[in-house]
N, C-alpha and C positions, 0 to 999 in steps of 0.2 A: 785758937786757930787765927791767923792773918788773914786778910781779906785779901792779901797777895798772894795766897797757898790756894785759892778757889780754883776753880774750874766753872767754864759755860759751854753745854752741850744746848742746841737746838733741834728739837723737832717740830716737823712738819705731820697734823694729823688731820687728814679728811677724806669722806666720802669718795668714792671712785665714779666716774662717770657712769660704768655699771651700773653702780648700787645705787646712785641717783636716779638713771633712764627705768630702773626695774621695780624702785620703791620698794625695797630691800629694807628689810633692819636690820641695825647694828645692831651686834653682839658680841658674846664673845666669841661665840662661834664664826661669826661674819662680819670681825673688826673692821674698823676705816684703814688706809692705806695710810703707810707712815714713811716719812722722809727724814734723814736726818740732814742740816743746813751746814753749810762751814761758811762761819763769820769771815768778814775779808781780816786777814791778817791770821789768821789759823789756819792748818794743816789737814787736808780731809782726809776723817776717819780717825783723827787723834783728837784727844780732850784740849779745849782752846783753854791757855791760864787770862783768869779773869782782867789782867793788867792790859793782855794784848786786843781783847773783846776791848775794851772800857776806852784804849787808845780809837779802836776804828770807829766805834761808837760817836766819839767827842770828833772824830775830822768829819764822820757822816753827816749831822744834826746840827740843828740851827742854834749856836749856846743859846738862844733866848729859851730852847726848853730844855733847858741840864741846868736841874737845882746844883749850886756849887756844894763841896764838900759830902757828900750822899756817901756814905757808907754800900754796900752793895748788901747788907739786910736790913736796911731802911727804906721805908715807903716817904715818900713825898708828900708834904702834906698838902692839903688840897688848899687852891687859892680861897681869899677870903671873900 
C-alpha cells in the first residue's frame, strides 16, 4: 500500500456539557459526544486522501516542527 492511497478521517470525542454539569459516566450506554472534523482542503463527509491533509497540514504549521521526509506510519523520534 502507498502512503498516497491512505486516507485521514478526524474525530472529535468528548464529554457533553450535560454529562460534565451532571457527573455522569461514560459508558457504553452513555458515550461522549462525537464530531467528525474536515481538514481544510477535504470535502465534508468524504474520506480526505492523506496527500491533501499532509499539503494543508505543511501551509498550517510552523516547518521548524515537521520532521522532513516522515513517512505517515512513522513516529518522530523524540529530540535528544
Amino acid at each position: 500500500m502507498s502512503w498516497r492511497s491512505l486516507i485521514v478521517r478526524l474525530l472529535y470525542r468528548a464529554q457533553t456539557i450535560d454529562q460534565l454539569r451532571s457527573g455522569q459516566a461514560l459508558t457504553l450506554a452513555n458515550p461522549p459526544a462525537e464530531v467528525y472534523l474536515t481538514p481544510p482542503g477535504c470535502r465534508t463527509g468524504q474520506p480526505c486522501p492523506f496527500a491533501a491533509f499532509d499539503q494543508a497540514a505543511h501551509a498550517l504549521l510552523d516547518p521548524a516542527y515537521i520532521k522532513p521526509n516522515l513517512l505517515p506510519t512513522q513516529i518522530a523520534p523524540a529530540n535528544p
